[in-house]
C-alpha positions in Angstrom: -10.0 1.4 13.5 -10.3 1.7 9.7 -7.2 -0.1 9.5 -8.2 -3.5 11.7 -11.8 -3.5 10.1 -10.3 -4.0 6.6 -7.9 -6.2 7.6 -10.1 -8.3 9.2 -12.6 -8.2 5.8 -10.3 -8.6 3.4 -11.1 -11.3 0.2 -7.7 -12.1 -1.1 -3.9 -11.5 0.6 -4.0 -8.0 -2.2 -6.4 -6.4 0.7 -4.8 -7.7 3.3 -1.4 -6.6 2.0 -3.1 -3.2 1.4 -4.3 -3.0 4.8 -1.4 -3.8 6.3 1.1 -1.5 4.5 -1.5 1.9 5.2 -0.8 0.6 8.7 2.6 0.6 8.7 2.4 4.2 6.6 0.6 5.4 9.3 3.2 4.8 12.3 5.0 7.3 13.3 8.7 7.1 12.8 12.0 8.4 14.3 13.6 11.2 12.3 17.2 10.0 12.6 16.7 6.1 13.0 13.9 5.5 10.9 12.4 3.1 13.3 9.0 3.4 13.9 7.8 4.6 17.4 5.4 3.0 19.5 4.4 3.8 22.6 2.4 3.0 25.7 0.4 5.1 28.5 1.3 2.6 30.9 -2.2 4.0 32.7 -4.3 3.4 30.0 -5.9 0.1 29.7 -7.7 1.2 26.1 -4.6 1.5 24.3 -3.2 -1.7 25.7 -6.4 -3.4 24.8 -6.3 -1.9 21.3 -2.8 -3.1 20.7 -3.3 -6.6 21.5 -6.2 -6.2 19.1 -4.2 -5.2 16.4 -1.6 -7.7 17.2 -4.0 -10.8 16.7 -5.9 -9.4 13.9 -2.6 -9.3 12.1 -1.6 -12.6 13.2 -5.4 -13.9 12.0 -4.9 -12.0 8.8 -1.1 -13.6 8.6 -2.7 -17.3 9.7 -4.8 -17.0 6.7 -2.7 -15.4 3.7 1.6 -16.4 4.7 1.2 -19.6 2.3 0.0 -17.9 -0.5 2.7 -14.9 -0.8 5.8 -13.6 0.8 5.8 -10.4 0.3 2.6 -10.1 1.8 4.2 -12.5 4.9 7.4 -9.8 4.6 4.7 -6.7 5.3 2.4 -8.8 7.6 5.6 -9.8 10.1 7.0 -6.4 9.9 3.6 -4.7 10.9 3.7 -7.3 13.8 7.2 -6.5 14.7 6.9 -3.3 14.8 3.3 -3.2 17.0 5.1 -5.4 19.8 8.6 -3.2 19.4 10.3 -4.4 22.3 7.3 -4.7 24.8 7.1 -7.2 27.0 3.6 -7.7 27.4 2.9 -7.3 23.8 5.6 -10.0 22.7 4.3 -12.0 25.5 0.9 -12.2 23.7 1.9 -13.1 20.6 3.5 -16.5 22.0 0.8 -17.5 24.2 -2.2 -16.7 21.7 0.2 -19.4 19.6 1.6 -17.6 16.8 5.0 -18.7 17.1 3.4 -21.7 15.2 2.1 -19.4 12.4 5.5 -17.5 12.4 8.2 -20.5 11.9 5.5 -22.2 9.5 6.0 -18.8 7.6 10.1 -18.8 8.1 9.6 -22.7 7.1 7.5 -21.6 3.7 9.8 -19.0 2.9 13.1 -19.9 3.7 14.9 -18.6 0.7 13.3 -15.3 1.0 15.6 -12.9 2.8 12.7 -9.7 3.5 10.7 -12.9 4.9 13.1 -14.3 7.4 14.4 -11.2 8.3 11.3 -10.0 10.0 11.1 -13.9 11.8 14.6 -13.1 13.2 14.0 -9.7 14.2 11.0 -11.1 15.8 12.6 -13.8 17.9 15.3 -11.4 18.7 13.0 -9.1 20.9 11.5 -11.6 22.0 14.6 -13.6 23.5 16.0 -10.0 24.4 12.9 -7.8 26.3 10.4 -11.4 27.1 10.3 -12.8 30.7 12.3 -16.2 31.3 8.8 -18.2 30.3 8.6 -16.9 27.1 12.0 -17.2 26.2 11.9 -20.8 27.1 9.0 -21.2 25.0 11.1 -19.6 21.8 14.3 -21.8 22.7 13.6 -24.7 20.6 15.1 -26.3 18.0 13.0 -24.8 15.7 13.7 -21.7 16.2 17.0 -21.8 16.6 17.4 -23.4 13.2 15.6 -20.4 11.7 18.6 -17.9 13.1 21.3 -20.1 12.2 19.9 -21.3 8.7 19.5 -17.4 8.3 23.1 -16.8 9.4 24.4 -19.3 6.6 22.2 -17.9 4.1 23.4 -14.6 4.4 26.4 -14.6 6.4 27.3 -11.1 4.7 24.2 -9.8 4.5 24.7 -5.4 4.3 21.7 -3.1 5.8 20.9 0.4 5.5 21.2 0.5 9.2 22.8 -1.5 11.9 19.6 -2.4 13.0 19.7 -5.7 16.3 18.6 -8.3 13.5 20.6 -7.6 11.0 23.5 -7.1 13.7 22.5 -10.9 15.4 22.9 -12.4 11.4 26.3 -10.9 10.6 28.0 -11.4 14.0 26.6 -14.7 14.9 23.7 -14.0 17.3 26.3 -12.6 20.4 
């Protein structure tokens, strides 16, 4: 994939922002939620495979680039939000190839930026909502947990465009 291959060659965090936003530009998205759409054939071992490969070529591309610019961290979390979604397998793999690390060093970085923590939250959201118990025990530490409430202080009336779960889990106190 054109996408991955740049991504993976890219100089400076201007490519790999590049890369990562014709990503996201090429997803499909819902007509009335403006969500993007991702699905699995559950029978097909290929896409699986090629998900988890875009998953950690994002996450090697974030590893490399979060320190040096948000926005690019704000693009680069969203495009790995968005690949996961709310799959179990997928979210799974992004904890246990360690990029939880990567992720709360980002939240850490960029603390005052909202677009930034945001896509942390969102993030840890699916994964403490659609992750089996080992994972979510993995994601309930302190660390974390500071992130969502540090974010909820921050921007305690935070207004979206949509009512989408992160925004939702800021504003009402994670119920």
């Amino acid at each position: 994939d054109n996408f991955l291959k740049n991504l993976r060659n890219s100089n400076s965090v201007g490519e790999a922002k590049a890369a990562v936003i014709v990503m996201l530009r090429e997803l499909p998205r819902d007509n009335t939620s403006g969500h993007y759409i991702i699905t699995r054939d559950a029978d097909s071992i290929s896409r699986l495979a090629a998900r988890l490969e875009a998953l950690g070529t994002i996450l090697t591309a974030h590893q490399q680039w979060y320190a040096q610019c948000g926005n690019f961290s704000s693009h680069a979390l969203n495009s790995l939000t968005q690949t996961a979604g709310t799959d179990s397998m997928a979210l799974t793999f992004i904890v246990k190839i360690g990029g939880m690390k990567t992720i709360l060093a980002t939240a850490k970085m960029h603390e005052t930026k909202y677009d930034v923590i945001i896509e942390v939250v969102e993030l840890l959201w699916n994964i403490a909502v659609k992750a089996d118990d080992e994972i979510k025990e993995e994601i309930s530490t302190d660390e974390c947990i500071d992130v969502v409430l540090e974010a909820m202080r921050r921007w305690p009336d935070q207004d979206s465009d949509d009512d989408s779960d992160e925004d939702w889990m800021i504003r009402r106190g994670c119920k």
